[in-house]
PDB file with one MODEL, atoms N, CA, C and O in Angstrom:
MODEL        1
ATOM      1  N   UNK A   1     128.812 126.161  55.581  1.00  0.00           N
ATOM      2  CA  UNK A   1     128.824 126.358  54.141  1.00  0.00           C
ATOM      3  C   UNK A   1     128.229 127.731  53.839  1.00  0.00           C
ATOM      4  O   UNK A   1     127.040 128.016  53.983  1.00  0.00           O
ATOM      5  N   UNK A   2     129.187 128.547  53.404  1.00  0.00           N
ATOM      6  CA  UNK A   2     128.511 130.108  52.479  1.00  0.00           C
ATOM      7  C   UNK A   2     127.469 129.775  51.750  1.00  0.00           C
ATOM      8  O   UNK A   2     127.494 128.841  50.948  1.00  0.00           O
ATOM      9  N   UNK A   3     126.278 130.646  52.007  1.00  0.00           N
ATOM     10  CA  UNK A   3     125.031 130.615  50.905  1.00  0.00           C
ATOM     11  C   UNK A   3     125.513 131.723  49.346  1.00  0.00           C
ATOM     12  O   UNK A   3     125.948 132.834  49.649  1.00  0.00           O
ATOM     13  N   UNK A   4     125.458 131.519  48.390  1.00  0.00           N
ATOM     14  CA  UNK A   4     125.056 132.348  47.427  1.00  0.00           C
ATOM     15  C   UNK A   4     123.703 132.773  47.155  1.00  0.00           C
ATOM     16  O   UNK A   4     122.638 132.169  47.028  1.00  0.00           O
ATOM     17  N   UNK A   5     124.147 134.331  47.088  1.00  0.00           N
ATOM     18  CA  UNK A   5     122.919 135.307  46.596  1.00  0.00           C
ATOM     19  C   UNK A   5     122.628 134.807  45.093  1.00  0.00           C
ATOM     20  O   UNK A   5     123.406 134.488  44.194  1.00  0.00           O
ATOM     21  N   UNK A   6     121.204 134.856  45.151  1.00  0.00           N
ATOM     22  CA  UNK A   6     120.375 135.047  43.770  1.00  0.00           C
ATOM     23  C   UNK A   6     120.309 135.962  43.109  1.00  0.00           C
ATOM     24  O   UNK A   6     120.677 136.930  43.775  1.00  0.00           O
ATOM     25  N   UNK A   7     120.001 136.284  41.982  1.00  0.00           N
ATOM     26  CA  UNK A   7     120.072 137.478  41.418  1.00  0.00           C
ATOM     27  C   UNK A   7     119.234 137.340  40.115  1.00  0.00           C
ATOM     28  O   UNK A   7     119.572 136.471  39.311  1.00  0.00           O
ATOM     29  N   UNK A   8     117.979 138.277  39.802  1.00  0.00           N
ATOM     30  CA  UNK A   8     117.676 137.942  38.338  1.00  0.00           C
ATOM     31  C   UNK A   8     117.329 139.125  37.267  1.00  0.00           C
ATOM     32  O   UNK A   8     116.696 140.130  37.591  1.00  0.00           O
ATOM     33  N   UNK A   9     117.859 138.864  35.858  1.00  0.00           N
ATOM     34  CA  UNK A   9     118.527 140.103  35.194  1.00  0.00           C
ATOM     35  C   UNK A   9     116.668 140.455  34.738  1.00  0.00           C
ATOM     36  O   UNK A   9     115.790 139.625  34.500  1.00  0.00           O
ATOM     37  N   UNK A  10     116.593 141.700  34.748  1.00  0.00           N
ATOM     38  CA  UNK A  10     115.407 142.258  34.071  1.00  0.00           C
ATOM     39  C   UNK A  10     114.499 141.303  32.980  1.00  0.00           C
ATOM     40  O   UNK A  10     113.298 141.096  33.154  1.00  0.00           O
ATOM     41  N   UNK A  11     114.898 141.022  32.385  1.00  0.00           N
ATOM     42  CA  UNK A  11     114.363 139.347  31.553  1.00  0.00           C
ATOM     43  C   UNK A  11     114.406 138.482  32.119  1.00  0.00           C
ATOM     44  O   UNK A  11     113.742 137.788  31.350  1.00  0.00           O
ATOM     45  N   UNK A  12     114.684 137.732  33.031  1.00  0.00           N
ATOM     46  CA  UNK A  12     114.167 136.672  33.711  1.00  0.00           C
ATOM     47  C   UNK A  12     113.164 136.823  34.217  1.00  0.00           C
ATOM     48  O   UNK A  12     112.245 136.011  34.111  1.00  0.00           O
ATOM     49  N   UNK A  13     113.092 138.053  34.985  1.00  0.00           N
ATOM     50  CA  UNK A  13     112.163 138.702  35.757  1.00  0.00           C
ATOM     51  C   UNK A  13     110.907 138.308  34.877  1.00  0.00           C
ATOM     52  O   UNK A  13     110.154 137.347  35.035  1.00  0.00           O
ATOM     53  N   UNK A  14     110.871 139.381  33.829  1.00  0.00           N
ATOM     54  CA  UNK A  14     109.496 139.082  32.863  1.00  0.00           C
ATOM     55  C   UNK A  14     109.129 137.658  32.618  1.00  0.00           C
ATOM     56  O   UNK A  14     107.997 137.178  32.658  1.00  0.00           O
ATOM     57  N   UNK A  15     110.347 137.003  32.335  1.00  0.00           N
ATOM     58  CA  UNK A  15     109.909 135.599  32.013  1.00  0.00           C
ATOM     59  C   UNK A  15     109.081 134.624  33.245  1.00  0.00           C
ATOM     60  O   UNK A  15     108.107 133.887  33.088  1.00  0.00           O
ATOM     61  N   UNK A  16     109.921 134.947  34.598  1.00  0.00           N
ATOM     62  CA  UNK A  16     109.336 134.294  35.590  1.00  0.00           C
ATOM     63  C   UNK A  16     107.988 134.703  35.697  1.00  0.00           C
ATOM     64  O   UNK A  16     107.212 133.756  35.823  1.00  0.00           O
ATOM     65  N   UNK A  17     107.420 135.948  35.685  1.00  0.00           N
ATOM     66  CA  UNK A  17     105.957 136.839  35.552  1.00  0.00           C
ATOM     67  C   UNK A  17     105.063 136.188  34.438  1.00  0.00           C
ATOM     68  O   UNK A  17     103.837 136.296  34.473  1.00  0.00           O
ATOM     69  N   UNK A  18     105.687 135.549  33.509  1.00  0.00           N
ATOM     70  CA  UNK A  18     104.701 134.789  31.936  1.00  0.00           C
ATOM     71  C   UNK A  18     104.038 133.402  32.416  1.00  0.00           C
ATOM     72  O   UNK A  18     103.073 132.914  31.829  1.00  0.00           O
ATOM     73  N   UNK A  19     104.704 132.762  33.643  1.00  0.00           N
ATOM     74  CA  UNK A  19     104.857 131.632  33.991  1.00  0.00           C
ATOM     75  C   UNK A  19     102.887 131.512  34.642  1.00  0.00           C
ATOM     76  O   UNK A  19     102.061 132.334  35.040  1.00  0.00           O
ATOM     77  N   UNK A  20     102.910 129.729  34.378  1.00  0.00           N
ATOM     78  CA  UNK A  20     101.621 129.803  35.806  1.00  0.00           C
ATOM     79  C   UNK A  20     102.340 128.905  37.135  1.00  0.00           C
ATOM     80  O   UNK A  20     103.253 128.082  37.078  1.00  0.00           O
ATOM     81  N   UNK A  21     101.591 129.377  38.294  1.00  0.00           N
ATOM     82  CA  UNK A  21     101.890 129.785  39.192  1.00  0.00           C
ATOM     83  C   UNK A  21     102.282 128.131  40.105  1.00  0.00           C
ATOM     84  O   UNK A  21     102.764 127.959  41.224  1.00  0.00           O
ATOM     85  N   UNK A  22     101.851 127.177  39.102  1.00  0.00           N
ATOM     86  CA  UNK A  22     102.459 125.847  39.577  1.00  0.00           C
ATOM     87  C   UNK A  22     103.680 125.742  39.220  1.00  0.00           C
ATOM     88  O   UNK A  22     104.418 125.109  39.974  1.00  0.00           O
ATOM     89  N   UNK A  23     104.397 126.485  37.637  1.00  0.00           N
ATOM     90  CA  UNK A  23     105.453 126.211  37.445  1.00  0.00           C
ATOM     91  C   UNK A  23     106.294 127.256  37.936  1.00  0.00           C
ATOM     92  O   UNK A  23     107.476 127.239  37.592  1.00  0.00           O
ATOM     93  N   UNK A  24     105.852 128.209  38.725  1.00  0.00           N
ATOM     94  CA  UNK A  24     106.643 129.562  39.426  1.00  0.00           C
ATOM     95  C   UNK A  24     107.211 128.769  40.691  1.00  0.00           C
ATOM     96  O   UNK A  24     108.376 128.865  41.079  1.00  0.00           O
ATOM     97  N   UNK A  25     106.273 128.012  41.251  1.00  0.00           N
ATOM     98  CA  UNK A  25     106.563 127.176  42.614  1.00  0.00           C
ATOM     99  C   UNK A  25     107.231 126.346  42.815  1.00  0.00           C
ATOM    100  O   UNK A  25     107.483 125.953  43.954  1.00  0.00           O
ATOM    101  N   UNK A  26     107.801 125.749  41.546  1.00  0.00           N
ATOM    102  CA  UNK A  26     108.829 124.697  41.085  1.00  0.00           C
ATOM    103  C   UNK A  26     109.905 125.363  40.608  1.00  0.00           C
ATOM    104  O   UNK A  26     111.064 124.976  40.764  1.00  0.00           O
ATOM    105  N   UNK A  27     109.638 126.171  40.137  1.00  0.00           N
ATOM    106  CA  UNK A  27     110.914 127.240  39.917  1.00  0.00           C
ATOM    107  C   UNK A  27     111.600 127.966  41.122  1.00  0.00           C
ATOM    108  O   UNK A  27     112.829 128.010  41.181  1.00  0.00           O
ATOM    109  N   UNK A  28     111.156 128.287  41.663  1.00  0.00           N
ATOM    110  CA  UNK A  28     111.638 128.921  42.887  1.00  0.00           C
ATOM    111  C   UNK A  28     111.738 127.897  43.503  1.00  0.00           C
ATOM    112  O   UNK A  28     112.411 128.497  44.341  1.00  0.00           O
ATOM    113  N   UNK A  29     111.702 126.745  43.951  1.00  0.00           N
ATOM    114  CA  UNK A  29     111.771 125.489  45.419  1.00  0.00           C
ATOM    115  C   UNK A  29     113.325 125.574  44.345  1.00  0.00           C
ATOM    116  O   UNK A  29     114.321 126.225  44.660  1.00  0.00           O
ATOM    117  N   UNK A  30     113.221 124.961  43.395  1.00  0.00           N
ATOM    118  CA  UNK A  30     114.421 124.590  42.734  1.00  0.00           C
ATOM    119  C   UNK A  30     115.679 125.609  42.745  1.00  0.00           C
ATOM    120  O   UNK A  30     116.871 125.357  42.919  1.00  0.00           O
ATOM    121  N   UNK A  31     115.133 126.644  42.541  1.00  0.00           N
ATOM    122  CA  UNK A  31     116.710 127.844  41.989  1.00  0.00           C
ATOM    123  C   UNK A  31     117.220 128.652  43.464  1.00  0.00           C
ATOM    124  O   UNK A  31     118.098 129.510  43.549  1.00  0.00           O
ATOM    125  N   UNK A  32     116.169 127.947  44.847  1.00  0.00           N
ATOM    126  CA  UNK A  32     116.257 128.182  46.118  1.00  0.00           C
ATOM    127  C   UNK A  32     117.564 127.062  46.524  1.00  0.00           C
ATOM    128  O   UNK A  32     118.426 127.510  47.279  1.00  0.00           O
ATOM    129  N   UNK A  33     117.680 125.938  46.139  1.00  0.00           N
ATOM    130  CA  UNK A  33     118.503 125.001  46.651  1.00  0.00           C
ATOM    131  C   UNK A  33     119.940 125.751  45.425  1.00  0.00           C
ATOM    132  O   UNK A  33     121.040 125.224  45.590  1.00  0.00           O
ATOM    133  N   UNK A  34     119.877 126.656  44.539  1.00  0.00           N
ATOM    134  CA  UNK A  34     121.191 126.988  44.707  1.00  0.00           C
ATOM    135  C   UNK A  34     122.101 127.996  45.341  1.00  0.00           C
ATOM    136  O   UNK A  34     123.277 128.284  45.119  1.00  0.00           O
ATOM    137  N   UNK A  35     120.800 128.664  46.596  1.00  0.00           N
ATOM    138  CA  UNK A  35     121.839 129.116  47.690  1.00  0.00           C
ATOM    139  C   UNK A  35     122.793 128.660  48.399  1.00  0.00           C
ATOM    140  O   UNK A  35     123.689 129.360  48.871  1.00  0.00           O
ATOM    141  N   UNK A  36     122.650 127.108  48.572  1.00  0.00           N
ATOM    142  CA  UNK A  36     123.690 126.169  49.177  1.00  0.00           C
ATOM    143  C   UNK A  36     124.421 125.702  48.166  1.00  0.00           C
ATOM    144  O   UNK A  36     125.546 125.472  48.608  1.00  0.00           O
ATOM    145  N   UNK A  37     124.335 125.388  46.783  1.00  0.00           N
ATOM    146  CA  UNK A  37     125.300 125.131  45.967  1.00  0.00           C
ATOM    147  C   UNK A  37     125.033 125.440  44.767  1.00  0.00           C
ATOM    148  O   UNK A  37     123.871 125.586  44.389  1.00  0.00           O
ATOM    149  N   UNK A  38     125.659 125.529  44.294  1.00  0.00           N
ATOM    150  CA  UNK A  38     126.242 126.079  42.887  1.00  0.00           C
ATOM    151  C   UNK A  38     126.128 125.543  41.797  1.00  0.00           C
ATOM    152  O   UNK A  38     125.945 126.073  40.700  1.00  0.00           O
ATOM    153  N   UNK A  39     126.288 123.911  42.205  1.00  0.00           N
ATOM    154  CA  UNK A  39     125.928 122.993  41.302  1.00  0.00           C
ATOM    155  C   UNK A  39     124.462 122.194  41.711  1.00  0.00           C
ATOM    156  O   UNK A  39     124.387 121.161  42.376  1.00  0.00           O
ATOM    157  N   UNK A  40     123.564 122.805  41.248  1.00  0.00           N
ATOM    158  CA  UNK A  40     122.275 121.598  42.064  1.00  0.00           C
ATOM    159  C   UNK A  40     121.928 120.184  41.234  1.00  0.00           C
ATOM    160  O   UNK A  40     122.414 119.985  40.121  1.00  0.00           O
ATOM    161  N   UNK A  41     121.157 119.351  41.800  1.00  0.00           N
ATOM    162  CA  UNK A  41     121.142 117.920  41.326  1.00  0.00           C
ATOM    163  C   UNK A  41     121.175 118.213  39.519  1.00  0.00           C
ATOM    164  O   UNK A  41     121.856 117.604  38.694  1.00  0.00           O
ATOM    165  N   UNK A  42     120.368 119.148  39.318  1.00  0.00           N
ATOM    166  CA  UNK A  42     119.912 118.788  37.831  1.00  0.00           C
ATOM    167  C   UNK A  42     120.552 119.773  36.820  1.00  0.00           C
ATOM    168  O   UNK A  42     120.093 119.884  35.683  1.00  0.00           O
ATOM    169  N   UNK A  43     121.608 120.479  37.249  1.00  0.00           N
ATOM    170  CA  UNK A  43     122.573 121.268  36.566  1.00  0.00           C
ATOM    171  C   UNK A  43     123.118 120.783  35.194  1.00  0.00           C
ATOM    172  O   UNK A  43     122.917 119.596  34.937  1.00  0.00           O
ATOM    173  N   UNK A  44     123.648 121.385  34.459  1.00  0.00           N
ATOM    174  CA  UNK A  44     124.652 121.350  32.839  1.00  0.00           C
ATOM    175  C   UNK A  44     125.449 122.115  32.613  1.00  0.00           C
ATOM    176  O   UNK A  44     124.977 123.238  32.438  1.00  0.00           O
ATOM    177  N   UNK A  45     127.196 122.001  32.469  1.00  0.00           N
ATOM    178  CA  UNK A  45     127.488 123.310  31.975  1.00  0.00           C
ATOM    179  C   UNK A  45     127.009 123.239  30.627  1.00  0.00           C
ATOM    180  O   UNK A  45     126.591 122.347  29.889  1.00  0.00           O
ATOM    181  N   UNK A  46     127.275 124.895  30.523  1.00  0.00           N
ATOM    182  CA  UNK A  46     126.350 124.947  28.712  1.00  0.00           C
ATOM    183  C   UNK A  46     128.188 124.733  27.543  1.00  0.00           C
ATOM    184  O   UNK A  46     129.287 125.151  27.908  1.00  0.00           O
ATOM    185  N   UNK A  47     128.009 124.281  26.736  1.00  0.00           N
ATOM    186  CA  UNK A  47     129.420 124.441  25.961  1.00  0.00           C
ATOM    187  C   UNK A  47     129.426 125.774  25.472  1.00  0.00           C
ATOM    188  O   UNK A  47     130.208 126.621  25.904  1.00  0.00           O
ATOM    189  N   UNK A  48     128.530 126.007  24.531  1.00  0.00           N
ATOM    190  CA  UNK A  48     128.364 127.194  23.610  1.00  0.00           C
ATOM    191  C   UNK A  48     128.446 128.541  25.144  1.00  0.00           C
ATOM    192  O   UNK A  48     127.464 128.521  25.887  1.00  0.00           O
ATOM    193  N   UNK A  49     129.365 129.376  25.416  1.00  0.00           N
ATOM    194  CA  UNK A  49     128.897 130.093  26.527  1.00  0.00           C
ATOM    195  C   UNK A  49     127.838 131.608  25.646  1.00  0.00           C
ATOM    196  O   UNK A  49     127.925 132.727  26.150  1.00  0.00           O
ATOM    197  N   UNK A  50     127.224 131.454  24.777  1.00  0.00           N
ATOM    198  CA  UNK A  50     126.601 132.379  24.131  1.00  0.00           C
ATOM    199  C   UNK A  50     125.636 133.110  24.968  1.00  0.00           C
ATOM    200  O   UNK A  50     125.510 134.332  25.041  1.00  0.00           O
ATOM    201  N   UNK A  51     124.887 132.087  25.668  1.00  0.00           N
ATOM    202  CA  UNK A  51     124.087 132.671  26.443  1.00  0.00           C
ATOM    203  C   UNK A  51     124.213 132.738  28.008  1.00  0.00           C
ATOM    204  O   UNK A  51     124.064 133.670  28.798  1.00  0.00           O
ATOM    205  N   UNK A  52     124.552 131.368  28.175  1.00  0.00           N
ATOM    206  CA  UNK A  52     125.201 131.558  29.793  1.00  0.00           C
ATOM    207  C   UNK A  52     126.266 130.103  30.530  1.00  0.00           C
ATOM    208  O   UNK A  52     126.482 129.051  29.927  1.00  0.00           O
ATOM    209  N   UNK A  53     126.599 130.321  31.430  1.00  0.00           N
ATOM    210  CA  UNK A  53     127.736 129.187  31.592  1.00  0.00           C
ATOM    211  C   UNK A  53     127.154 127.923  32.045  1.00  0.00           C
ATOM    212  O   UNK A  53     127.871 126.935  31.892  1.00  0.00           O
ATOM    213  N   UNK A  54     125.735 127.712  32.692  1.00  0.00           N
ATOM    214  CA  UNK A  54     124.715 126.621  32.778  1.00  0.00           C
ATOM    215  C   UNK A  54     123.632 126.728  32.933  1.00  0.00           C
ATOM    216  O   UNK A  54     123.236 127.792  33.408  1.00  0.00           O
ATOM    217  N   UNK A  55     122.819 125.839  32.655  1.00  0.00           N
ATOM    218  CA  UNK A  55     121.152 125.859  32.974  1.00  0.00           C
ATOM    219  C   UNK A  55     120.681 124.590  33.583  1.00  0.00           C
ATOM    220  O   UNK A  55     121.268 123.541  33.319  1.00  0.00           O
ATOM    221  N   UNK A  56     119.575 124.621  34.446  1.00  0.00           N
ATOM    222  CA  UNK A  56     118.647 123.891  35.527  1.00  0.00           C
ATOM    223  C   UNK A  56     117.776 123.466  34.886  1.00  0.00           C
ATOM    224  O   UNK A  56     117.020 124.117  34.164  1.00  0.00           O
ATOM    225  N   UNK A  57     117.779 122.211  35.090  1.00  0.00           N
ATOM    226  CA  UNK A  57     116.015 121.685  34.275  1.00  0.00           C
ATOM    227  C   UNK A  57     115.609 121.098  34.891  1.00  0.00           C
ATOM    228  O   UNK A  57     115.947 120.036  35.412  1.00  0.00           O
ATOM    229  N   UNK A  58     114.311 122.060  34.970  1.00  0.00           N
ATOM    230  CA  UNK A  58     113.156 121.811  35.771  1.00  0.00           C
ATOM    231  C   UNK A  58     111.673 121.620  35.061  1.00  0.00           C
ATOM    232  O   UNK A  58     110.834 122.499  34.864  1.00  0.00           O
ATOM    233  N   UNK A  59     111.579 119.836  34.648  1.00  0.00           N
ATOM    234  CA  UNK A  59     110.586 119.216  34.270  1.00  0.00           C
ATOM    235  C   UNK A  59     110.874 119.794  32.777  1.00  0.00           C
ATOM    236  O   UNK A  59     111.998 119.786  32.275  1.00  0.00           O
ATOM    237  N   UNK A  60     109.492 120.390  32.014  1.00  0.00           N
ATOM    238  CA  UNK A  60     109.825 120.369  30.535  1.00  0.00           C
ATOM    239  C   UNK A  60     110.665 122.562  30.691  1.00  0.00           C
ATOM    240  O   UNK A  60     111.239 123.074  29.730  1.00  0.00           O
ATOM    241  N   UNK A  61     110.526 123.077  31.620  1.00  0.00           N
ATOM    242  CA  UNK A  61     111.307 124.198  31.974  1.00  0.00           C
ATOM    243  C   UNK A  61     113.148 124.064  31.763  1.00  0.00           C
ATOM    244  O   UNK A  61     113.611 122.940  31.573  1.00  0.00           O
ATOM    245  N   UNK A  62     114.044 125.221  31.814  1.00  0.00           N
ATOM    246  CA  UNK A  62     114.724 125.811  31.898  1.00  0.00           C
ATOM    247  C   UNK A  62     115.300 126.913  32.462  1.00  0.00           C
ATOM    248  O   UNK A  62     114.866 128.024  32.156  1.00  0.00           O
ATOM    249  N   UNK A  63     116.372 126.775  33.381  1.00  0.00           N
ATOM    250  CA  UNK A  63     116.446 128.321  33.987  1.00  0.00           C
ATOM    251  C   UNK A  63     118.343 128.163  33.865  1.00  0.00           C
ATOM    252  O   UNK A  63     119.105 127.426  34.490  1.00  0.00           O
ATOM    253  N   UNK A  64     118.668 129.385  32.596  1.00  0.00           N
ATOM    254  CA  UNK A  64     119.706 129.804  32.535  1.00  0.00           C
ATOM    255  C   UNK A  64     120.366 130.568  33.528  1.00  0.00           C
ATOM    256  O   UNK A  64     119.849 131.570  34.022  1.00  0.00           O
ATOM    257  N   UNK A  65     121.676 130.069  33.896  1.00  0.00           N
ATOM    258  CA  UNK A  65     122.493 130.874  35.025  1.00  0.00           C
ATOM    259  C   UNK A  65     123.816 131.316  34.768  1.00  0.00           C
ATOM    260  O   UNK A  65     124.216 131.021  33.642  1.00  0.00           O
ATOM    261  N   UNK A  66     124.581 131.916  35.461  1.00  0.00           N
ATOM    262  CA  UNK A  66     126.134 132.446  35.257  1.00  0.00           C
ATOM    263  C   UNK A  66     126.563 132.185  37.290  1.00  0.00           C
ATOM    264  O   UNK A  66     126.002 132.411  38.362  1.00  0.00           O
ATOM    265  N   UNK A  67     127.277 131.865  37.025  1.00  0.00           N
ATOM    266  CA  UNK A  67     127.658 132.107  38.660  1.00  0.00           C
ATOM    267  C   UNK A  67     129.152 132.762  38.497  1.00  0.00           C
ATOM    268  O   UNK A  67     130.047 132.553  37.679  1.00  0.00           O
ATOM    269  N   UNK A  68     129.022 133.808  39.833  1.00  0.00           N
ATOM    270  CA  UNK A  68     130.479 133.814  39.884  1.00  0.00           C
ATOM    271  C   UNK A  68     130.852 133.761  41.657  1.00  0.00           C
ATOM    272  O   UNK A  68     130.472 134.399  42.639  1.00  0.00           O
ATOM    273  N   UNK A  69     131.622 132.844  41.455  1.00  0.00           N
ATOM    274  CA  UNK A  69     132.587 132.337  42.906  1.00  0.00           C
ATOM    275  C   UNK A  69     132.874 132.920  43.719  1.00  0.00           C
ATOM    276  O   UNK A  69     132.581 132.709  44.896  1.00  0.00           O
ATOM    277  N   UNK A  70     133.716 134.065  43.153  1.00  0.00           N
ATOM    278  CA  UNK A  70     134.259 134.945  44.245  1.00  0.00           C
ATOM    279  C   UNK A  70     133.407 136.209  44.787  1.00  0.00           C
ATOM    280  O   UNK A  70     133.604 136.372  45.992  1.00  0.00           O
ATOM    281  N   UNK A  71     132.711 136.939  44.348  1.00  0.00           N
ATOM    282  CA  UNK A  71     131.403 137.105  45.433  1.00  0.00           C
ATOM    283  C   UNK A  71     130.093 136.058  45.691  1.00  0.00           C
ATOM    284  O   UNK A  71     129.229 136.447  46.478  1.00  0.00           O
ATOM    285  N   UNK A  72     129.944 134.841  45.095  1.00  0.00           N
ATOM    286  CA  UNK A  72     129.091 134.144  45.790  1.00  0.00           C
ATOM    287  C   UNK A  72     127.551 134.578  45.406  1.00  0.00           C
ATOM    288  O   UNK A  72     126.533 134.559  46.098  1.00  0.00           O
ATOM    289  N   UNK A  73     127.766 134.978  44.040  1.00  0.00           N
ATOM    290  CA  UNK A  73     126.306 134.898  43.389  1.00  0.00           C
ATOM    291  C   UNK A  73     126.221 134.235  42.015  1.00  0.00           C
ATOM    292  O   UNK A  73     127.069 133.910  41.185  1.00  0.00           O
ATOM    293  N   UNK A  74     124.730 134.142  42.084  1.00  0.00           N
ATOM    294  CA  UNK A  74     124.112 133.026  41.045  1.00  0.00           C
ATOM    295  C   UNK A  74     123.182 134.308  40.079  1.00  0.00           C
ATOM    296  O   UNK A  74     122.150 134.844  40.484  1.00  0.00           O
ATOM    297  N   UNK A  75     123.772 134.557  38.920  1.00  0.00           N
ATOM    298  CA  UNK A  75     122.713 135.120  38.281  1.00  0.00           C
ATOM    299  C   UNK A  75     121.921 134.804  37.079  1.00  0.00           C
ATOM    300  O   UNK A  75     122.304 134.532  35.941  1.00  0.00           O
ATOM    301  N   UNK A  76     120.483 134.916  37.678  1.00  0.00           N
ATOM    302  CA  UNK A  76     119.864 134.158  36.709  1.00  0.00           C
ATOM    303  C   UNK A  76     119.250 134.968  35.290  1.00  0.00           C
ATOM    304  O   UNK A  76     118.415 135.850  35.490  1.00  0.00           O
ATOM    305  N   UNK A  77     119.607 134.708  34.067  1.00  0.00           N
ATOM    306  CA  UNK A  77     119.775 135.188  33.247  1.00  0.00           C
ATOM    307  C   UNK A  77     118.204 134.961  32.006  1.00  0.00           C
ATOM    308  O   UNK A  77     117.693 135.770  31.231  1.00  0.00           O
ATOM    309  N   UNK A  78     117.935 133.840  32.250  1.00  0.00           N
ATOM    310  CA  UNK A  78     116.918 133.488  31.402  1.00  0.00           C
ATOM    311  C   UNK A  78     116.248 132.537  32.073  1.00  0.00           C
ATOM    312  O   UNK A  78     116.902 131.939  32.928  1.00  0.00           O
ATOM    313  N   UNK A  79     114.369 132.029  31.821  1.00  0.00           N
ATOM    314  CA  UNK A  79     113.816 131.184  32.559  1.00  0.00           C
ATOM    315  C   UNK A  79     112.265 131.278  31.233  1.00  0.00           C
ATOM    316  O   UNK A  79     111.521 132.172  30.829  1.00  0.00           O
ATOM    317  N   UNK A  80     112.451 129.655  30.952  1.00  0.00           N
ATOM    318  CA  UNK A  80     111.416 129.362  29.958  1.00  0.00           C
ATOM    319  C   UNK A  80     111.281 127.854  29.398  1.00  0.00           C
ATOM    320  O   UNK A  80     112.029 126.978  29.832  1.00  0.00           O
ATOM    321  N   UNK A  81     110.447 127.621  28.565  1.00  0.00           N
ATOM    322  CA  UNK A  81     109.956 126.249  28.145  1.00  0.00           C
ATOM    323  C   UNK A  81     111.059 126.021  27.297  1.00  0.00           C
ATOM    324  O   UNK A  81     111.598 126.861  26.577  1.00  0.00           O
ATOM    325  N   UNK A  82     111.453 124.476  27.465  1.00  0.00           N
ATOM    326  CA  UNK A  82     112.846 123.910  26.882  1.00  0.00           C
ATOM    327  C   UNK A  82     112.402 123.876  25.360  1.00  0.00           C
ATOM    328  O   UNK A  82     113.311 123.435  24.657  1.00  0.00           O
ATOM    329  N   UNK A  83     111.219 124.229  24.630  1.00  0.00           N
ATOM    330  CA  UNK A  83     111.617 124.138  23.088  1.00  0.00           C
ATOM    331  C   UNK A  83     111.695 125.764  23.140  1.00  0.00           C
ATOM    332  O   UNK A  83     112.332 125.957  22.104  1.00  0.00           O
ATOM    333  N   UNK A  84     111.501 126.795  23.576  1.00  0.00           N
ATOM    334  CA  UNK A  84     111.856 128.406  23.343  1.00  0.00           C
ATOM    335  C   UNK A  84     113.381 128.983  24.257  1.00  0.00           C
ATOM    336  O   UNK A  84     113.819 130.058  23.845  1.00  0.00           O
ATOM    337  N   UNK A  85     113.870 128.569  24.994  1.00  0.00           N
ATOM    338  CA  UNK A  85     114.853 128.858  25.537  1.00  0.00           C
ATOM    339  C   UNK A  85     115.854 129.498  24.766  1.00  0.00           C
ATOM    340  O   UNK A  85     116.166 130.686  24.838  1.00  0.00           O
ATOM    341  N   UNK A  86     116.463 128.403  23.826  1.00  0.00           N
ATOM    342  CA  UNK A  86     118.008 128.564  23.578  1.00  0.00           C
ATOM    343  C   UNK A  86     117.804 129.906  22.064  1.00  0.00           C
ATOM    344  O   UNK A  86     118.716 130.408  21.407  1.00  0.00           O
ATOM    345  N   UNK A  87     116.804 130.065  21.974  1.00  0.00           N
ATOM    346  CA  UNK A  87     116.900 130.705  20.656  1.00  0.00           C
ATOM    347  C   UNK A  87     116.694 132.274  20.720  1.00  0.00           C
ATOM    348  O   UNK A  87     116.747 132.946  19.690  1.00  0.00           O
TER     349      UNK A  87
ENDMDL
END
């Protein structure tokens, strides 16, 4: 099975950096299992594609993604607490 590359846009970045360091460790174990797939256990596509084509939820967290197939990356676009995310 092909792994997909990770990837995270300049704002995620910051966002992952705001985080404490229990929920950085859950964030990363988690957005690590979508090197093997694309779809992980706790995936959504998003309908609205405004912000991105799905997001991961992890506990009361969020981590917005885009994947694309044909090079085999996951880019992660946004990462934050599920009442500040979508707005």
């Amino acid at each position: 099975m092909s792994r997909y590359k990770i990837y995270l846009t300049t704002r995620a970045e910051k966002d992952f950096k705001k985080l404490s360091p229990q929920v950085k460790e859950r964030i990363k174990t988690e957005t690590l299992r979508s090197e093997t797939s694309r779809y992980p256990q706790q995936f959504k596509s998003l309908v609205g594609n405004d912000i991105s084509q799905y997001r991961l939820r992890i506990g009361d967290y969020r981590v917005l993604y885009d994947v694309y197939g044909d090079d085999k990356v996951v880019l992660i676009l946004r990462i934050g607490h599920r009442k500040d995310i979508y707005r």
